[in-house]
N, C-alpha and C positions, 0 to 999 in steps of 0.2 A: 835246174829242175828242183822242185820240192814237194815235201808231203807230211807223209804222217812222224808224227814225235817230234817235229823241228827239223827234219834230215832236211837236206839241202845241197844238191850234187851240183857238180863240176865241170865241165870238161876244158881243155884248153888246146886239142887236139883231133876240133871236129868227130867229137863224139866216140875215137880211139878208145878213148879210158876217162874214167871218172874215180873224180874222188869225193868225197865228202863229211861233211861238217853236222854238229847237232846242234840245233840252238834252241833255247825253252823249250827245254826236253818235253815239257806235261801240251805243248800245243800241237795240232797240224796246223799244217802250212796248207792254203789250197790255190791259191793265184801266183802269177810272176809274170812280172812285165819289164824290161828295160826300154828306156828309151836315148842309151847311147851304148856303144860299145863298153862305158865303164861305169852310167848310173843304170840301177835297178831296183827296184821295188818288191815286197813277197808281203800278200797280205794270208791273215789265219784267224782260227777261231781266238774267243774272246778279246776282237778289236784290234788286236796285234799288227802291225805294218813293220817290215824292217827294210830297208835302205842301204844297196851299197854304192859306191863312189869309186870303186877299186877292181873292178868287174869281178866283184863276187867274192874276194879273197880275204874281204870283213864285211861284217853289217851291225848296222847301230839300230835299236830298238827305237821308235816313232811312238810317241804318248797322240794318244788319238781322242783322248775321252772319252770311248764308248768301251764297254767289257761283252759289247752284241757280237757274234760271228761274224769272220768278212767272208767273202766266198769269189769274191773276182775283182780284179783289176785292171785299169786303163790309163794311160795317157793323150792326150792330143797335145802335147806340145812339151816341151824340155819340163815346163814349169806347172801345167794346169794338167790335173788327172781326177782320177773318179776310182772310189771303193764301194761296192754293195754288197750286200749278206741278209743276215737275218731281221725278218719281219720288216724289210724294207728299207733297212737302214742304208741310208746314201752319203757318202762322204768324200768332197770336194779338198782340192787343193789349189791354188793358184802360187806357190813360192816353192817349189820341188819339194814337197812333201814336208816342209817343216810344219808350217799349221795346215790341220786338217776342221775344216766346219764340215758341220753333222744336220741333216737334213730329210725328213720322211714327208715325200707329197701325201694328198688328200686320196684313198682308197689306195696304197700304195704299201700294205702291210703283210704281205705273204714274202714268204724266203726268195730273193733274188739271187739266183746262182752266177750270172756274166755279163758282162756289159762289152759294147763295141760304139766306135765313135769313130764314122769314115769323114766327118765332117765337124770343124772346131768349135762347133755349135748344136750339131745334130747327133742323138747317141739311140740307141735302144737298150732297154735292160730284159732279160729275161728269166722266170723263174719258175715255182710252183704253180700247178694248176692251168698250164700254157699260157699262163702269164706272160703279155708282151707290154711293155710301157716303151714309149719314145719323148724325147723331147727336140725342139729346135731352139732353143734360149740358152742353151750349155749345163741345162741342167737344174736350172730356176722352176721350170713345171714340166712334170711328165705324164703323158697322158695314154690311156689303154687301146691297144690292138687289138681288133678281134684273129685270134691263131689259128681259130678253126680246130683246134685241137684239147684234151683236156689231160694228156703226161705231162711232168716234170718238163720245163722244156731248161737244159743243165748250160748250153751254151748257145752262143752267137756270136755271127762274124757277118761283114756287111765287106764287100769289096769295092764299093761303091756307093753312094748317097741312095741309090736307089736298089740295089740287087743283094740283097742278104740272104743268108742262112740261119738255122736255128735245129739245134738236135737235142734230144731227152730221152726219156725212160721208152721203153718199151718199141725201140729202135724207131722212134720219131724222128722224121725231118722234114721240114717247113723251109718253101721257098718264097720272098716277096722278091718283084721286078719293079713295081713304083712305090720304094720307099716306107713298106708298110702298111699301106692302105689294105691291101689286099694279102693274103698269103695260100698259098698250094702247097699240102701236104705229096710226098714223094715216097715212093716205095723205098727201101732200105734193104729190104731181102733179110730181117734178121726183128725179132722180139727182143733180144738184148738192152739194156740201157747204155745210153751214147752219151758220153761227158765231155766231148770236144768237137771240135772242127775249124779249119784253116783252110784257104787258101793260099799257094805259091805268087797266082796273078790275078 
């Protein structure tokens, strides 16, 4: 887990006890994704990515190029992953995060707050203004959803190529069943703003 001032928790005991670490004290942290038991990823404000190898027990700072916010991270595979944040900045990897290329589609300049990828080609991103983008090229062009909605939309998770979710400010949630095309807003029972969501299956 991480967040604000660089904190960055632990556990190694199913969530028993946590410890943790501070790293670039002046940053937040706002994503983390691993994609093995021992690599990990934590992206933050001004461009910041760190990388551990160690499941978590050090992390090496990742020169990105960009000093833009990151705000979410993904992988689709050991080696190829995705960063977004601010003003639409998109940031590709294909070598485990060593180089990271930088990249803003065409209308694609409003804060993206999460990105999900059920398929190694196919992602959506989600952001301000119910902002939905998807692509099916891995990330080459992405193109707008209508959301139906006009909150923050802060996260997304897709369980499937076709069945996703999307939550945001003002206790918004958004269902698609084909992929996007379409989406149905869902009661929530709450005004609250919502900054996650997961499925187990």
């Amino acid at each position: 887990a991480a967040g604000t001032s660089g904190k960055i928790f632990r556990t190694i005991d199913g969530g028993q006890n946590w410890t943790y670490t501070t790293i670039f004290q002046a940053n937040d942290l706002s994503s983390i994704y691993f994609t093995s038991a021992d690599t990990g990823y934590i992206v933050g404000l001004t461009g910041k990515i760190l990388k551990t190898t160690n499941a978590g027990a050090n992390w090496t700072l990742i020169t990105t190029g960009t000093t833009k916010d990151l705000y979410g991270v993904t992988f689709v595979s050991a080696d190829t992953g995705f960063a977004v944040g601010q003003h639409g900045i998109t940031l590709k990897t294909t070598d485990a995060g060593i180089t990271w290329n930088s990249f803003t589609a065409a209308s694609y300049y409003k804060d993206v707050f999460d990105i999900s990828f059920p398929a190694p080609c196919t992602g959506y991103a989600v952001g301000d203004d119910g902002t939905i983008y998807k692509t099916i090229n891995g990330g080459a062009e992405w193109l707008t959803q209508n959301s139906t909605v006009t909150p923050s939309l802060n996260a997304v998770y897709f369980t499937s190529v076709d069945y996703g979710y999307a939550v945001g400010d003002s206790g918004t949630i958004i269902k698609t069943t084909d992929g996007g095309a379409t989406w149905i807003q869902l009661s929530s029972n709450t005004t609250l703003n919502l900054y996650g969501v997961c499925f187990t299956h």
